[in-house]
C-alpha positions as CSV (number, residue, x, y, z in Angstrom):
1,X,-4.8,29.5,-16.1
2,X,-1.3,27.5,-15.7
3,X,-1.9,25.4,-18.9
4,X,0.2,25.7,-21.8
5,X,-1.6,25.4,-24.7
6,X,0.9,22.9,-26.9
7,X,-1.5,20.5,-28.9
8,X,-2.0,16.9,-27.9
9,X,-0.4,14.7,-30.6
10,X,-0.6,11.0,-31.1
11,X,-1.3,9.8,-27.7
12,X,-2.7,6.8,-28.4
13,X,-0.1,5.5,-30.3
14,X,3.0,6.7,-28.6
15,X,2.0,6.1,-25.3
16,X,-0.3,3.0,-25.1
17,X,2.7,1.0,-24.5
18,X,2.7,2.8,-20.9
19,X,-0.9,2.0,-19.5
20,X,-1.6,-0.9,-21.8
21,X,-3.5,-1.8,-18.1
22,X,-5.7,0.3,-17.6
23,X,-8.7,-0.6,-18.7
24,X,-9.0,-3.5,-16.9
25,X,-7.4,-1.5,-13.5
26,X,-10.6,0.5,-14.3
27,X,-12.9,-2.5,-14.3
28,X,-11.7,-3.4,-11.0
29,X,-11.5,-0.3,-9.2
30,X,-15.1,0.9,-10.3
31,X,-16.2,-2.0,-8.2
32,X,-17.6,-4.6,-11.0
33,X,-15.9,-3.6,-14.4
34,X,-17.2,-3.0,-18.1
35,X,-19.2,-6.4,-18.6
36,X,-16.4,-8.5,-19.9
37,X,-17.6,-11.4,-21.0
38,X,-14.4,-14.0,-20.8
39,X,-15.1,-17.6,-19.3
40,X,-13.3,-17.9,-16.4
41,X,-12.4,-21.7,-17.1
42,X,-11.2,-23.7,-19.8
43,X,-13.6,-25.7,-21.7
44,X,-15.0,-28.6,-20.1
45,X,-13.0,-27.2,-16.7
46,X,-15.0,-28.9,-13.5
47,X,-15.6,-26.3,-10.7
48,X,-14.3,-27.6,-6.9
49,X,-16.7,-29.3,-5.0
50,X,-16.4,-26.2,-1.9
51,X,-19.1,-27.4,-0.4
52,X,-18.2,-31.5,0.4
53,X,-16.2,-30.4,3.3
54,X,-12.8,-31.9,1.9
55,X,-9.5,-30.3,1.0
56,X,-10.0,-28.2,-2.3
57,X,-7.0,-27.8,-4.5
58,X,-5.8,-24.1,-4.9
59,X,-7.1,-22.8,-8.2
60,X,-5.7,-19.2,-8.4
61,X,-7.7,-17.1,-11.0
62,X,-7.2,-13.4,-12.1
63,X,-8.5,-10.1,-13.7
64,X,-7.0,-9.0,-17.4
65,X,-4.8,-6.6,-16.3
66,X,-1.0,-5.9,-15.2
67,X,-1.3,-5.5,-11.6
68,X,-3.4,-8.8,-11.7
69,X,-1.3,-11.2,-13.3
70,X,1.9,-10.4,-10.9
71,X,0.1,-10.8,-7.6
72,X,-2.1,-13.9,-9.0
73,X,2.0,-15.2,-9.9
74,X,3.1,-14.1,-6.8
75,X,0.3,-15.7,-4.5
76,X,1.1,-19.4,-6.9
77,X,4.9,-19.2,-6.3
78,X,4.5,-18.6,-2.6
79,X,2.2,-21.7,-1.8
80,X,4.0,-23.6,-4.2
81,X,7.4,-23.2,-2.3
82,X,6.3,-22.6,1.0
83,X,3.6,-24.5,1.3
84,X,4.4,-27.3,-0.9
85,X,1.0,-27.3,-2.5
86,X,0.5,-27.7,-6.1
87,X,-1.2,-24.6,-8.0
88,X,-3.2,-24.0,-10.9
89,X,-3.2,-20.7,-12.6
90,X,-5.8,-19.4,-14.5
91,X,-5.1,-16.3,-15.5
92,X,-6.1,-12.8,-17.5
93,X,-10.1,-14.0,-17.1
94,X,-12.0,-10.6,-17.1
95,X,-13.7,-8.1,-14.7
96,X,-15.8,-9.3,-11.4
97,X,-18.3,-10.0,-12.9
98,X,-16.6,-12.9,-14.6
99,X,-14.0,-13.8,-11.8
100,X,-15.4,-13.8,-8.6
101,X,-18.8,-15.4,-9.3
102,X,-16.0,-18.1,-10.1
103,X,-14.3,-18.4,-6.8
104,X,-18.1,-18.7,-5.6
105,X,-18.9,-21.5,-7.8
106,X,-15.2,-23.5,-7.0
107,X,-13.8,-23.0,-10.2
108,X,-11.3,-21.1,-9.0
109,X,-10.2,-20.8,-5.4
110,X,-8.0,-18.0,-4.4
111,X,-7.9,-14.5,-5.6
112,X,-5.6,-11.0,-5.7
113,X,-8.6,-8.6,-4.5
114,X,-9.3,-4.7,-3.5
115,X,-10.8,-4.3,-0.2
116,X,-12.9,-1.2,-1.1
117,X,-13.8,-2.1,-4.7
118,X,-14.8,-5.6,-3.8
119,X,-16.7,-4.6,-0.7
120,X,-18.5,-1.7,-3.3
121,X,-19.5,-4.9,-5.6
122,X,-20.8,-7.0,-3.0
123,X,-23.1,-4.7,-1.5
124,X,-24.1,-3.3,-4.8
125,X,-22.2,0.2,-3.8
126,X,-24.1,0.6,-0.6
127,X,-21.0,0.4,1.4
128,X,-20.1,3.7,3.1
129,X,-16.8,2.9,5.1
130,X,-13.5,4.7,4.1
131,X,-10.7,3.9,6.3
132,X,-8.8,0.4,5.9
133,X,-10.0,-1.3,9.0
134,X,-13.3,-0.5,8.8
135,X,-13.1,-2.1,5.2
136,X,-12.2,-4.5,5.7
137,X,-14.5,-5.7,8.8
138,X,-17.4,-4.8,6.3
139,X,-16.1,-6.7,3.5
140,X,-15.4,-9.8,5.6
141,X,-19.3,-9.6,6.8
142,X,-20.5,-8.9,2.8
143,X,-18.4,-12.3,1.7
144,X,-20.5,-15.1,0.9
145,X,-20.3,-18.1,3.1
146,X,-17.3,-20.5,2.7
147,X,-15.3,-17.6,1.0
148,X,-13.1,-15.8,3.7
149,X,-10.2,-12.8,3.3
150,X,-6.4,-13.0,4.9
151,X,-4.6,-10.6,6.1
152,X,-4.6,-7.5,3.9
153,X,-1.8,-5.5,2.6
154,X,-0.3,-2.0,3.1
155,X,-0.2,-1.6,-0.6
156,X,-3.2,0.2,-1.9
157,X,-4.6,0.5,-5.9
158,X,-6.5,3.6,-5.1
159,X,-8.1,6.4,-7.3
160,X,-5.7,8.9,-7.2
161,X,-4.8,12.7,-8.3
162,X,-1.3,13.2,-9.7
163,X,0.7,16.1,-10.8
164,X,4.4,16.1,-12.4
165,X,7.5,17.0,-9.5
166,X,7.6,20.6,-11.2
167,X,4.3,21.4,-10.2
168,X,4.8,19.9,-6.3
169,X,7.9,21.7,-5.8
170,X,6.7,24.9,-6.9
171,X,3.4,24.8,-4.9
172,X,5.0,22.3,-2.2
173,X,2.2,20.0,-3.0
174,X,2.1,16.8,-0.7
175,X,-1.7,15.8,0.1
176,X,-4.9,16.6,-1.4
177,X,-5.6,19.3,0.7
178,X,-2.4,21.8,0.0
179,X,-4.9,22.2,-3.4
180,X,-6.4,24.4,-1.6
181,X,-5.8,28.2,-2.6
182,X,-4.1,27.0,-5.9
183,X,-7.0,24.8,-7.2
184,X,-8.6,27.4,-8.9
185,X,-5.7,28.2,-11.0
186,X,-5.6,24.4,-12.2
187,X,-6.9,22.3,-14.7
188,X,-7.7,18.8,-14.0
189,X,-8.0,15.8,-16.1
190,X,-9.6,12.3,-16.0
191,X,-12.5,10.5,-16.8
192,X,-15.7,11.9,-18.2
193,X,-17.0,10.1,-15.4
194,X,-15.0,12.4,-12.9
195,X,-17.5,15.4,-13.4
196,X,-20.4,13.2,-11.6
197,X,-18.9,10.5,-8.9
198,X,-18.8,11.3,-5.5
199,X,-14.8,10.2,-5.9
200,X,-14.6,12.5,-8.7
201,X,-14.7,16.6,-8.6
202,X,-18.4,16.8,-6.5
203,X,-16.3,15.0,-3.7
204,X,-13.0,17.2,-3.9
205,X,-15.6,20.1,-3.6
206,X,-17.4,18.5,-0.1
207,X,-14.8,16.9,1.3
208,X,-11.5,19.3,0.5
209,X,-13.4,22.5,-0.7
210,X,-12.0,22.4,-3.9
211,X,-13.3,23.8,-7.6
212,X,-10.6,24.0,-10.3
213,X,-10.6,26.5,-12.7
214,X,-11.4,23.9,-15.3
215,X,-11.9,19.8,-15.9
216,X,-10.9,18.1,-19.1
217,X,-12.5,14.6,-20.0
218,X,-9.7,12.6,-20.8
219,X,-9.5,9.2,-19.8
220,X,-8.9,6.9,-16.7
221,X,-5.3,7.2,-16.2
222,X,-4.7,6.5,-19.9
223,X,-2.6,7.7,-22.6
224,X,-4.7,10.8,-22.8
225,X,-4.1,12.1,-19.2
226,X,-0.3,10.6,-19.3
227,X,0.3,13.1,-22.8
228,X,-2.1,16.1,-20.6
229,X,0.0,16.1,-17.7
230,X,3.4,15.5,-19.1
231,X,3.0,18.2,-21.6
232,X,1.0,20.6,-19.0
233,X,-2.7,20.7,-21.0
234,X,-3.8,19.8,-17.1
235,X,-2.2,20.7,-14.1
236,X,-3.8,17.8,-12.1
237,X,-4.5,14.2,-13.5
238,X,-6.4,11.2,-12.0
239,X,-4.3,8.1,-12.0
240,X,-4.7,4.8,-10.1
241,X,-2.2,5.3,-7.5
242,X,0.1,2.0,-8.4
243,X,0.5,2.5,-12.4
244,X,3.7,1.9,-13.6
245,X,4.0,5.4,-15.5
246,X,4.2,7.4,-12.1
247,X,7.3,5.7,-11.5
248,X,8.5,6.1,-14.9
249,X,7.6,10.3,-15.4
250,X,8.4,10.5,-11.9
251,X,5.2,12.0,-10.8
252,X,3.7,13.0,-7.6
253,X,0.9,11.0,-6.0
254,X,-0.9,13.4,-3.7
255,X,-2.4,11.7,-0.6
256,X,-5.8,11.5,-0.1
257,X,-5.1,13.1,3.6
258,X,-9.3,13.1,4.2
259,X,-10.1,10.0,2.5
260,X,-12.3,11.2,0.3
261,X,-11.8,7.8,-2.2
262,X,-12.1,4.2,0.2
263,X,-9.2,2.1,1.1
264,X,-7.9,-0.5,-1.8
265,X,-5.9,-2.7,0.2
266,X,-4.2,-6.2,-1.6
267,X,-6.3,-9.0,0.1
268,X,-6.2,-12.2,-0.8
269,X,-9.9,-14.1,-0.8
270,X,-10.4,-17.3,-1.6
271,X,-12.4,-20.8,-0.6
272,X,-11.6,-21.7,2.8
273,X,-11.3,-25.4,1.9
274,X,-8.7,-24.4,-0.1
275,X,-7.2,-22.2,2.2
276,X,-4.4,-24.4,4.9
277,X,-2.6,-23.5,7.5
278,X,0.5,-23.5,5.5
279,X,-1.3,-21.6,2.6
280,X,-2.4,-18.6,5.1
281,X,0.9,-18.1,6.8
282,X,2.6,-18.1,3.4
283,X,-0.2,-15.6,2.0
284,X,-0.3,-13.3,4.8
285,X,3.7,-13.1,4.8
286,X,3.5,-12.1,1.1
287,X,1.0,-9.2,2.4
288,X,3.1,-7.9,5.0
289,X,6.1,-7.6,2.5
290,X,4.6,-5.6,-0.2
291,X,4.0,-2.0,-0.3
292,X,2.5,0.7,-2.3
293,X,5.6,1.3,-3.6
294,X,6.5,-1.9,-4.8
295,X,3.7,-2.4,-7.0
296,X,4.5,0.6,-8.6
297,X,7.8,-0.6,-9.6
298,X,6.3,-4.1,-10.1
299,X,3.5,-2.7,-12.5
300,X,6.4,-0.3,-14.6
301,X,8.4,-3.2,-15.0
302,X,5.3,-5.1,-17.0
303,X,3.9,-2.8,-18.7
304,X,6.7,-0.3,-19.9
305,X,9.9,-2.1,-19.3
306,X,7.7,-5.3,-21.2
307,X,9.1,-7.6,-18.4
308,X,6.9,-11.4,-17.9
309,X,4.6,-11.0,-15.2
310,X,5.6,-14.3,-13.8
311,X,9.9,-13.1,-13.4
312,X,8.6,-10.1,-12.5
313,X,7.1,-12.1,-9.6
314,X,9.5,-14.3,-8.7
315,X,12.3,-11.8,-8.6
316,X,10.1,-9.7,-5.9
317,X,9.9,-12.8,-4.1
318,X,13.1,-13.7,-4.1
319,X,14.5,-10.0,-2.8
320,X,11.7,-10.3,0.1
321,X,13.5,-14.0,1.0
322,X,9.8,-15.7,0.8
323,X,10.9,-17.7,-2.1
324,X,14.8,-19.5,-2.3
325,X,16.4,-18.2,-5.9
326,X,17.1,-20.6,-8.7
């Protein structure tokens, strides 16, 4: 065993600042969330009338976490300055549960989504494609009528496995599958959870073969696994593969060479009467310009570097020319 056997101290406190997130990342990744119970309008807030056949107005909603509120930002700057179309923001509402049966009912009309996660809530988790395409033809035949998806993104919010850059460069660890022959040396730590999904160690056994010497129940990409694997408790950690913290310890996301977890591209959905000409060139420009990468750097910004969502935004914007500066 590769573990050193240093004693986890005060992870909570001195690292919740990191992965303040994740919680809600959780909630969206797991396909539905943990039954938060937010309103997803203001009191007294009228939903759009989606089904009169008339121009709605672009009501852009969100999920309570990081990632969230700077694309939900991001998708309200670009209409507002490309398309010259006011927007509403309302913003930090919950899990799916609480936000998307909102875009169905008109009180909100546009929303950041995950192709694979949102496809895995429609049809209940019955969905069994993995690759991005395939995705995303099944999610735009699960969406309900009068909802529709643009153009996804590159970028991808995906259960990952991470381990620090010592532990790549010494086993020249890239993808998933280099594991193999070293697995059973490792630890690996995550979510209780992890013992039993098929994303979790039963699928690293059928799809890459692998069986680590060891699993810790830690947390979702929390404060727990960030202290495990920074201090080497676990050789391996599961992560969402967009947190800010992998930028910020400088860690190694290993790619899921076999999909073993589904695609998560960055789609926007939203009402189609809602949903111009101008609006979908403008969204779909935004898509093609971000990356995996970015929203790495993005998310650090927010929730280590404490940056406002909203500047944090704008600035990407700006660098990508799809907004003009001051």
């Amino acid at each position: 065993m590769r573990v050193r056997k240093s004693v986890l101290v005060a992870a909570l406190l001195t690292l919740a600042l990191l992965l303040s997130a994740c919680a809600g990342e959780e909630a969206l990744q797991e396909g539905g969330g943990d039954g938060a119970t937010t309103q997803a309008t203001p009191s007294g807030a009228p939903a759009t009338d989606v089904a009169s056949g008339e121009q709605c107005p672009v009501i852009v909603g969100s999920a309570n976490f990081t990632e969230q509120l700077i694309l939900a930002n991001m998708y309200a700057e670009v209409i507002e300055q490309q398309a010259g179309t006011e927007v509403e923001r309302r913003l930090n509402l919950g899990s799916r549960e609480v936000v998307f049966p909102s875009l169905q009912s008109g009180e909100l009309t546009l929303l950041p989504e995950y192709s694979g996660a949102l496809l895995a809530f429609l049809t209940q988790g019955e969905a069994t494609e993995k690759d991005p395409q395939p995705v995303m033809d099944a999610l735009r035949e699960a969406l309900p009528e009068s909802i529709v998806a643009l153009e996804p993104s590159e970028a991808q919010d995906k259960d990952g496995l991470a381990v620090t850059q010592e532990t790549a460069e010494e086993f020249d660890l890239e993808t998933i599958s280099d594991l193999e022959g070293v697995a059973s040396d490792f630890v690996v730590g995550g979510p209780a959870e992890m013992e039993e999904r098929d994303v979790g160690l039963p699928g690293l056994m059928e799809v890459y073969g692998l069986e680590f010497e060891n699993f810790r129940a830690l947390d979702a990409g929390g404060p727990l696994t960030t202290e495990a694997l920074s201090s080497g408790q676990i050789d391996v950690g599961r992560v969402f593969t967009t947190q800010g913290v992998i930028d910020e310890r400088n860690w190694v996301v290993l790619e899921d060479d076999k999909n073993l977890a589904p695609a998560q591209q960055i789609v926007p959905v939203g009402q189609e009467c809602a949903l111009t000409d101008e609006i979908r060139t403008a969204l779909n420009e935004l898509s093609a310009a971000l990356t995996t990468e970015d929203l790495i750097t993005l998310n650090k910004r927010v929730s280590v570097d404490k940056e406002d969502p909203e500047d944090v935004a704008v600035d990407f914007l700006e660098q990508e020319g799809l907004v003009s500066g001051g």
